[in-house]
Structure formats: structure tokens, C-alpha cells
C-alpha positions in Angstrom: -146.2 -91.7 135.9 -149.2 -90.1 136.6 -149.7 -86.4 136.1 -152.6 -84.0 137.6 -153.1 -80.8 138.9 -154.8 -80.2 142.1 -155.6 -76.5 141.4 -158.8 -74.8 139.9 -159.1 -74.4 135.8 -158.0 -71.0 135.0 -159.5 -69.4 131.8 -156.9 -67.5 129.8 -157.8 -63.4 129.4 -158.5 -62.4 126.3 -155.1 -60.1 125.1 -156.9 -58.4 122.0 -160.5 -59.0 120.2 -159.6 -58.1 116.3 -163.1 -57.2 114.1 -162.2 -59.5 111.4 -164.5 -57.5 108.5 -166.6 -54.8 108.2 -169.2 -55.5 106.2 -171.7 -58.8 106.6 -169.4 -60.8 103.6 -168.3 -64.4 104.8 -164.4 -64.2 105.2 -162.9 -66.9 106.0 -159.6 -66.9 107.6 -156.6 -68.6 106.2 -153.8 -67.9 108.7 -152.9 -65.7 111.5 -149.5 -64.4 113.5 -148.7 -62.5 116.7 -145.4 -60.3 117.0 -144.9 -59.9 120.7 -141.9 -57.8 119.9 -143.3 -55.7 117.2 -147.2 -55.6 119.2 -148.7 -56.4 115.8 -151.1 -59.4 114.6 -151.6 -60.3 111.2 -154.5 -62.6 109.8 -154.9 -63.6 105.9 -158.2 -64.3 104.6 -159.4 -65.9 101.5 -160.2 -63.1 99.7 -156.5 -62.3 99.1 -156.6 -59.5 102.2 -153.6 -59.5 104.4 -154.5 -57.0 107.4 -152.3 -55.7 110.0 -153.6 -54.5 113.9 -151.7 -52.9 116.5 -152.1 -55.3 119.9 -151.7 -52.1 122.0 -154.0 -50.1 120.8 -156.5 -52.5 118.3 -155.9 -50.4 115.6 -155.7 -51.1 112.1 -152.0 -50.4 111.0 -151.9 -52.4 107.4 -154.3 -53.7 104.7 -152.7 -55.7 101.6 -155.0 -56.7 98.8 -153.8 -58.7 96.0 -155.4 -58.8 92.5 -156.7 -62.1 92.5 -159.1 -62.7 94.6 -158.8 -66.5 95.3 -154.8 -66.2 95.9 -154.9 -67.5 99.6 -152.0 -66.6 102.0 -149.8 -67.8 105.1 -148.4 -64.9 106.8 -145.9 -65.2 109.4 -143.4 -62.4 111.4 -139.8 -63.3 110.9 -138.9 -63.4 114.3 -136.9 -60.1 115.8 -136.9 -58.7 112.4 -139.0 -55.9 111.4 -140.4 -57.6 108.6 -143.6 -60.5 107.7 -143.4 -62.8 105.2 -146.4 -63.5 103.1 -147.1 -66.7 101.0 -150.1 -67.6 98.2 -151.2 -70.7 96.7 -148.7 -70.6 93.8 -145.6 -70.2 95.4 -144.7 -67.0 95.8 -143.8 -65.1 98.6 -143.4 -61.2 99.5 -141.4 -59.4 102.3 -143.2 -56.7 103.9 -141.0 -54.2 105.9 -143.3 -53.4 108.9 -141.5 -51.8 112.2 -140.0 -49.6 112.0 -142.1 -47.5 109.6 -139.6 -47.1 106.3 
């Protein structure tokens, strides 16, 4: 079987550029998610910072910071739900309510 496409390369448009930080720190990130049905993104860093953007509008809705620092987390939206489940490097994992606002 061969496979090929005749047509030109298309470059995907950008949907949303995010300012990760602020300041001139190195974050790194750890994991990122993209709710098409609740327009948000989230991204986890390695400083413990969960944050939250609207992809409408680019703004900032959420900002979770745990106490320890070096906790890394996996955030992901639970499909249809209103909610976004975040994990660290021990184990645990937190339910955030996000849409609608409770």
C-alpha cells in the first residue's frame, strides 16, 4: 500500500498563545490539558502551580499552589464534567469543580 498526499503542507493556526510565567524563573512544565467543552486549558509546572486560562478570551481563570514546592502534577479535564482532576508524585489526587463556577 502506498500512501501520499499530493496537496501542499498546511501549517496548523495557532488556537491560543498561554504566558506560561511572569517573572524570568525557569518553570518547567509537567503536563497540560485542553477542555473544548469547558474553553479552558490547564498546565502543571514543577513548582507545584496548577494554572487555569480561559481559551476564549486568554484569561487567567485559576491558580493552585500546593505547599511543597517539588510536588509535581498531571492534570487532566474529566471529559463532559465540570471538573479536572489533579495528580502529584505521591499518589494523591484532588477534584477541582471548575464550570460552572460553584
Amino acid at each position: 500500500i502506498k500512501v501520499h498526499d499530493e496537496g501542499p503542507v498546511e501549517t496548523a493556526p495557532v488556537l491560543l498563545v498561554i504566558p506560561m510565567h511572569e517573572d524570568n524563573k525557569r518553570i518547567e512544565v509537567v503536563s497540560c490539558d485542553v477542555s473544548f467543552t469547558l474553553r479552558l486549558a490547564a498546565v502543571s509546572f514543577n513548582n507545584g502551580e496548577v494554572k487555569v486560562w480561559d481559551i476564549d478570551t486568554g484569561k487567567r481563570e485559576h491558580e493552585y499552589k500546593e505547599k511543597v514546592a517539588q510536588d509535581r502534577y498531571a492534570v487532566k479535564f474529566l471529559g463532559r464534567l465540570p471538573l479536572m482532576a489533579a495528580s502529584d508524585d505521591e499518589g494523591e489526587v484532588k477534584i477541582y469543580i471548575m464550570r460552572p463556577w460553584c
